[in-house]
C-alpha atoms as one frame of an Amber mdcrd trajectory, in Angstrom:
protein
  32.453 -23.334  -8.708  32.611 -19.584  -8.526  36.266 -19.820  -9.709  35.019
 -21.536 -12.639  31.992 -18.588 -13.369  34.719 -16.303 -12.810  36.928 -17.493
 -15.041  34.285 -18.081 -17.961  33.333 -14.338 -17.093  37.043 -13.030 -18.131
  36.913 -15.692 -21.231  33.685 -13.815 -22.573  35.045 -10.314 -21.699  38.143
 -10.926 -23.342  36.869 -12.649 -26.373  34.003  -9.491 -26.502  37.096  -7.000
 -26.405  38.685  -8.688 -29.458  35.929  -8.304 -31.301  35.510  -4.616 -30.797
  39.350  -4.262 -31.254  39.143  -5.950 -34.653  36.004  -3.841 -35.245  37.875
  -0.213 -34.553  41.049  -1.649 -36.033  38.990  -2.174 -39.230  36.650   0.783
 -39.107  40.308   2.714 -38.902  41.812   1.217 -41.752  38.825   2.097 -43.979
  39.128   5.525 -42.432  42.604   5.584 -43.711  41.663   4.194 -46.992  38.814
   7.242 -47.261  41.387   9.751 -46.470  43.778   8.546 -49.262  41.024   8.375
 -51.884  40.047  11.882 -51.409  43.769  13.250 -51.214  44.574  11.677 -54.529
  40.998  12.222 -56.559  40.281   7.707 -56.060  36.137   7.662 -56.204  35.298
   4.159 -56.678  31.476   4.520 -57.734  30.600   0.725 -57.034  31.206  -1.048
 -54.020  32.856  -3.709 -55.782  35.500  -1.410 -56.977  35.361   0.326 -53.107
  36.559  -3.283 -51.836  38.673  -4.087 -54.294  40.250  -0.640 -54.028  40.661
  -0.901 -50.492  41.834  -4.251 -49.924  44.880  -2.650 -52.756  45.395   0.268
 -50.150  46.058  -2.056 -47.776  48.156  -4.156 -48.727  50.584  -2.026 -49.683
  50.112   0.101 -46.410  50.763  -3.269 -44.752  53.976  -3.872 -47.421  55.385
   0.105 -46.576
């Protein structure tokens, strides 16, 4: 039975870990999106156009 707790213990831990990871990963790539935008003059004033801009950014980061 403690195997079992054990076991569920890792399964939450890992599961919690890929959550944050996909949380910095995205945080990062928004960070990389703000960096661009202000190199290159890019102010979206909505946040329509800030998504929509973004999501642009990177997919062609992901393409390069």
């Amino acid at each position: 039975m403690l195997k079992i707790v054990n076991t569920l213990g890792m399964i939450n831990m890992i599961a919690a870990a890929r959550k944050l990871s996909a949380a910095s990963e995205a945080a990062a790539k928004t960070a990389d999106y703000l960096q661009f935008a202000s190199k290159f003059g890019k102010d979206p004033t909505t946040t329509s156009g800030f998504g929509a801009r973004q999501a642009n950014y990177e997919t062609s980061d992901d393409y390069v």
